[in-house]
N, C-alpha and C positions, 0 to 999 in steps of 0.2 A: 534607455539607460539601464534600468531594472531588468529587462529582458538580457542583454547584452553581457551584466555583472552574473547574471544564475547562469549564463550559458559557460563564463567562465570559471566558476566554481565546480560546475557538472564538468568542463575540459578537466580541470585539474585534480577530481575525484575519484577514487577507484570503487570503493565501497559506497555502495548508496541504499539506502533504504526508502520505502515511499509508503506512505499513512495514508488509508482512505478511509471518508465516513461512508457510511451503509447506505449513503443514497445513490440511486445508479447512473445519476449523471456522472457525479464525482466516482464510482467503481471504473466505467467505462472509460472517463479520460485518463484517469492512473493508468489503466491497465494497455493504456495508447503510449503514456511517458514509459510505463514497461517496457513495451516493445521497442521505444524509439532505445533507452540505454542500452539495453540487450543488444542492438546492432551496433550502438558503437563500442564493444566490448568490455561495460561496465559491470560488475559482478552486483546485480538488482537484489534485493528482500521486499516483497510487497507484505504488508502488513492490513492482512483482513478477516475478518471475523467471518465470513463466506462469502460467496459466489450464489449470486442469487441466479435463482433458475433460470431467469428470463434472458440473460448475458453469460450462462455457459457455453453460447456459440460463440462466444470471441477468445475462449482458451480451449485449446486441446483436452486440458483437463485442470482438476487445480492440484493435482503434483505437478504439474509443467509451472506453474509459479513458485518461484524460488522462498523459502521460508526461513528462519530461524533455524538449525539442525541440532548444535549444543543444548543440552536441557539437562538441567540440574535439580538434584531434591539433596535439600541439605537438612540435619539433625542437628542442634548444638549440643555441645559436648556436655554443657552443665545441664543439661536430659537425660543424655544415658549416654553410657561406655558402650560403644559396639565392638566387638572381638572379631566379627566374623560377617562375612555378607557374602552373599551368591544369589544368581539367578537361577529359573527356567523361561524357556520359551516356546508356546505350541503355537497348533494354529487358530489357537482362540483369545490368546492373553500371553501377559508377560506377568514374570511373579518374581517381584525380588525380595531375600530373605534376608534377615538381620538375623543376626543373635546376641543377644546382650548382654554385658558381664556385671553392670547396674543398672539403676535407674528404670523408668517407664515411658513409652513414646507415646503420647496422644495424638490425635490428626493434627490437632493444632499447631502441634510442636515440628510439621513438616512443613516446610515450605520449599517452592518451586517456581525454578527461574530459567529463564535461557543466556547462555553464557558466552555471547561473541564478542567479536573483537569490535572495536567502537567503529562505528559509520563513517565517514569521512563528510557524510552529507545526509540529510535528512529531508525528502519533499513530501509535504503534506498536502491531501485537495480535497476539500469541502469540507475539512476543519474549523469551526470558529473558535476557539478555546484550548488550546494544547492540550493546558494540563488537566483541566475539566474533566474534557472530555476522554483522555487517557489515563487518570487519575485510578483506574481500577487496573489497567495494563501495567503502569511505569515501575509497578514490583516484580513484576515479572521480565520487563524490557528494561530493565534501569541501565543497561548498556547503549540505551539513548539518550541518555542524560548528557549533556552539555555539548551536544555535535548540533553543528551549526542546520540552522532550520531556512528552507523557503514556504514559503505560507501561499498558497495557494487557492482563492476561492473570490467567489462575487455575490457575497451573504455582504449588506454592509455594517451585521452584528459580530463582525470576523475582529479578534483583538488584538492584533498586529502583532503578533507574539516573533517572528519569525527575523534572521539576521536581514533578510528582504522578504517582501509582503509585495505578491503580484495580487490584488485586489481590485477588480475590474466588474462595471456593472454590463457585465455579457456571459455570454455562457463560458463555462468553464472550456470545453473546447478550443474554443476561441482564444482562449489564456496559454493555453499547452503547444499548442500549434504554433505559436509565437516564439517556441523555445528549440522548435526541429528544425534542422537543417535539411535532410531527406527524411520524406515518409514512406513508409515500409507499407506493403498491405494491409499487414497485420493494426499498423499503426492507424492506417487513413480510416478500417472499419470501426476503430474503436468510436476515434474521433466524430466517425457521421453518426455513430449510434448514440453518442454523448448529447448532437446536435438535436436527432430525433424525437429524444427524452424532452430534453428542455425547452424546445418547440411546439410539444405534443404534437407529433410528426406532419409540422410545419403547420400548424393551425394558430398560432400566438408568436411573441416574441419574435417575428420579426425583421429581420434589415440586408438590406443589400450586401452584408459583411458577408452574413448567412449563407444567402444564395451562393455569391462565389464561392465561400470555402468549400460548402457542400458539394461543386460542379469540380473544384479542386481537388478533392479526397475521392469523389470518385473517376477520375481521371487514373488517381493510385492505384483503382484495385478494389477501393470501398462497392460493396453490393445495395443498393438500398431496398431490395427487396428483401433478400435475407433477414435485414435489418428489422424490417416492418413486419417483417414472417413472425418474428419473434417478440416486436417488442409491441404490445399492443393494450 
């Protein structure tokens, strides 16, 4: 049922955004729900703090992940009068210039945001805590504030923050996979590398679910040597 309600929120969404935590299980299965939206022609934002080295083989690069583009720095007004502003731009830096007709600008008095249009949807994986854990982003992201969330992970310290909460005690993988309809290459490598990780390449954790998905995804396209090449 759960599965069945996210698949028709993600139908009926244009804009979607996806939140991952810094662990590379949850990196790799996001970046599998990347590619499955990207084919059904959803306009994606992944939202990550990097690409760790070990899983740069599953993106082209990380300008091929879609980001945030509008970026804003705002002064208020009861700081200083600005009359005038211009830039330059080499190929070392960008310089933009105020000039000011009162008042004093301190760093502090600058602050900096990015300014899109609100998400239509919001997937999180391997998030426990939204606001926690975003709690140092959401000034900067505040254009995610109140778009409906799925919650995505199998912590069971996870606080069900999300409008649906897929919280399952298996790999995240295994979660994600449950929400594509076709898997794409790109999509089935993420997913067996998700698997890898969480298995310590099939040493622990686990079960006959495994196995198949595993013989599944690579059936897609997924390499698992590649995989092992790198993740180790």
């Amino acid at each position: 049922m759960e599965n069945q309600e996210t698949k028709n929120l993600i139908n009926d969404s244009k804009n979607i955004y996806l939140i991952t935590s810094q662990e590379p299980e949850a990196i790799a299965s996001t970046l599998a729900l990347f590619y499955t939206l990207k084919d059904l022609g959803k306009n994606v934002n992944l939202l990550i703090d990097e690409l760790l080295e070990n899983l740069k083989f599953l993106s082209p690069s990380i300008d091929f992940i879609s980001y945030p583009k509008n970026f804003v720095m705002s002064i208020p007004n009861s700081v200083a009068q600005i009359s005038q502003i211009y830039y330059e731009k080499n190929d070392e830096a960008l310089k933009v210039h105020l000039t000011l007709n009162g008042g004093i600008i301190k760093k502090d008095n600058i602050s900096f945001y990015f300014a899109e249009a609100k998400p239509d949807l919001i997937i999180t994986v391997g998030i426990k805590d939204y606001q926690k854990e975003l709690a140092e982003k959401l000034n900067s992201y505040g254009f995610l504030l109140d778009s409906p969330v799925v919650d995505i992970d199998n912590s069971q310290e996870n606080q069900k923050f999300g409008k649906i909460n897929l919280i399952k005690d298996c790999s995240l993988a295994e979660i994600v996979v449950g929400l594509t309809e076709n898997l794409t290459k790109e999509s089935a490598q993420c997913l067996l590398t998700g698997l890898v990780i969480y298995t310590d390449n099939f040493k622990k954790n686990l079960t006959a679910e495994i196995f198949e998905l595993s013989a599944k995804l690579m059936k897609n396209g997924a390499d698992l040597k590649i995989i092992t090449e790198n993740i180790k």
